[in-house]
C-alpha positions as CSV (number, residue, x, y, z in Angstrom):
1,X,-30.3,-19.8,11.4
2,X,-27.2,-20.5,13.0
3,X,-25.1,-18.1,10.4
4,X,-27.5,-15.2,11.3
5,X,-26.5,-15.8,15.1
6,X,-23.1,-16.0,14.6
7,X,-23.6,-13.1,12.4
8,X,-25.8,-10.8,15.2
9,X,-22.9,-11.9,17.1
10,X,-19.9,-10.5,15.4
11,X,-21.8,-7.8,14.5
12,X,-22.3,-6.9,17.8
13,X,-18.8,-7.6,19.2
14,X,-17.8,-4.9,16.5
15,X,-19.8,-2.5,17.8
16,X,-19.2,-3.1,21.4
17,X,-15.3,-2.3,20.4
18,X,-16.6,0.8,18.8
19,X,-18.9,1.6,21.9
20,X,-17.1,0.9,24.3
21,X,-13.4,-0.1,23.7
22,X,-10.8,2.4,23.8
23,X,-8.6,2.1,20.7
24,X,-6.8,5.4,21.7
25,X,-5.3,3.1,25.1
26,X,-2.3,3.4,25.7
27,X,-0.1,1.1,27.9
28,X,4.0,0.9,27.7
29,X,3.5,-2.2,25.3
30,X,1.4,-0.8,23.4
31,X,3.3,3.0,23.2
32,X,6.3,0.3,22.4
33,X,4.6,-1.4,19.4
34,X,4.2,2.1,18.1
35,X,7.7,3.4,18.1
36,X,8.7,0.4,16.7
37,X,6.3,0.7,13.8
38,X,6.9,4.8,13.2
39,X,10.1,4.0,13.1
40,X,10.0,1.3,10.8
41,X,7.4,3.9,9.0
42,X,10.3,5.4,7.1
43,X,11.5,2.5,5.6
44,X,8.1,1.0,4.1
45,X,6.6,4.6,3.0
46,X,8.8,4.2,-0.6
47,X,7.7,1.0,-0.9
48,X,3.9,2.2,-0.4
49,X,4.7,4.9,-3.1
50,X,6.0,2.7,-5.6
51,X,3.0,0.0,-4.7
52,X,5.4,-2.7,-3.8
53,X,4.0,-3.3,-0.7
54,X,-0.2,-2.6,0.5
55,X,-2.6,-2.5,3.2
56,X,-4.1,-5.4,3.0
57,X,-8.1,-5.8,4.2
58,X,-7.0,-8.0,7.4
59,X,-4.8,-5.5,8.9
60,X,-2.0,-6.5,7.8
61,X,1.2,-4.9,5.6
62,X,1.3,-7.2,1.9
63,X,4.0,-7.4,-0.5
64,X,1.8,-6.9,-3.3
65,X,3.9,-6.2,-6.3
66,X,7.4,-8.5,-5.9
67,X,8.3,-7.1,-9.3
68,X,8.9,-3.6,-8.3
69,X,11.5,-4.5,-5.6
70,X,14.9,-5.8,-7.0
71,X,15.9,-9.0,-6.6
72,X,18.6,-8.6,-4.2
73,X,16.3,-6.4,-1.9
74,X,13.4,-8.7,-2.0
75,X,15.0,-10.7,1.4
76,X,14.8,-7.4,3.3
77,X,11.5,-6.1,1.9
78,X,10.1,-9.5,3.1
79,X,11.5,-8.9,6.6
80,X,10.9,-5.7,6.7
81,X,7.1,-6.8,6.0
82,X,7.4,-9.7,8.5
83,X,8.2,-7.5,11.4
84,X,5.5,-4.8,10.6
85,X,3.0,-7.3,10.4
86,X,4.4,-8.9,13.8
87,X,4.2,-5.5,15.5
88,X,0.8,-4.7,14.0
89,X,-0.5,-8.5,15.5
90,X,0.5,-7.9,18.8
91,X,-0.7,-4.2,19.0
92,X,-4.3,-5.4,18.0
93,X,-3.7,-7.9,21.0
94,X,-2.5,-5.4,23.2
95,X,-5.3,-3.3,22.8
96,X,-7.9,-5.5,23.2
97,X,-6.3,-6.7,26.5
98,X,-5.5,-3.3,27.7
99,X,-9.6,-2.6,26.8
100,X,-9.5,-6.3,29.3
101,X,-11.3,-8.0,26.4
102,X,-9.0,-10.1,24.9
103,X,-11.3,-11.6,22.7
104,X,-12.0,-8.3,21.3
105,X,-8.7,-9.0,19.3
106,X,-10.2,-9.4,15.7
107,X,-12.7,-6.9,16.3
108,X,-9.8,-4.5,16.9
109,X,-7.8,-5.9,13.7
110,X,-10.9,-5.1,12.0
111,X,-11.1,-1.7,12.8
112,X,-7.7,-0.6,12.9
113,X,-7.5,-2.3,9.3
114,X,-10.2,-0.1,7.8
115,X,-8.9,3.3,9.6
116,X,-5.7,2.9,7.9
117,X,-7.4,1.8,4.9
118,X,-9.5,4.8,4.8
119,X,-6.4,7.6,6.2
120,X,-3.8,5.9,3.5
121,X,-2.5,8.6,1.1
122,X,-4.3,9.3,-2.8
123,X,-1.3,6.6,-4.7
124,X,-1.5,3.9,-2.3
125,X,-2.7,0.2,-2.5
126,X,-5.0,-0.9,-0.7
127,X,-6.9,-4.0,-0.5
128,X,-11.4,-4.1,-0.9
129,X,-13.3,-6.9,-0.9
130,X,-10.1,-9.1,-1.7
131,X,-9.3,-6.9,-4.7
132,X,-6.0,-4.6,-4.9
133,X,-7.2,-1.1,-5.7
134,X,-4.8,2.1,-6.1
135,X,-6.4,4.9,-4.3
């Protein structure tokens, strides 16, 4: 029984962000975070195209193929990685703060994970149910 509580209760935390939270918000942190990360944008899109790197179910950016990046590029493809991922963390935070629900924050990863799941281009990996799939 307790499962199916905690269950009801996620569930409805998710649908409170989609009922009411605002994941269009937009504060000076959080128009920051996206600068940083369109910027960034031009440096990962090859490495989406050639399936280095993937979306991976928890929101995150993952370096999914370490054999298509050469050797002496994997340090920056890792960092590169490392401060998407950072930026993408703290806009999911931001968000749910600026909706003044902090503990909205995985609710927001979760959805902001499957909209970019979903709106990633036909050649891209993404990540269902754990498994890497090319769409």
């Amino acid at each position: 029984m307790r499962w199916l509580t905690a269950g009801l209760l996620s569930w409805m935390m998710a649908f409170a962000v989609q009922a009411q939270g605002n994941l269009e918000i937009d504060t000076p942190a959080i128009s920051a975070l996206k600068a940083s990360m369109k910027q960034r944008h031009a440096q990962l899109r090859p490495l989406y195209v050639s399936g280095a790197i993937g979306l991976a179910a928890d929101g995150s950016v993952a370096l999914r193929d370490a054999s298509a990046v050469p050797l002496a590029q994997r340090g920056s493809v890792n960092a590169l990685v490392a401060a998407e991922n950072a930026d993408r963390s703290a806009l999911y935070r931001e968000v749910a703060r600026a909706n003044q629900h902090p503990e909205w924050e995985a609710d927001v990863r979760s959805t902001f994970a499957q909209r970019w799941i979903d709106r990633a281009p036909a050649g891209w990996w993404v990540q269902r149910g754990g498994t890497w799939v090319k769409k």
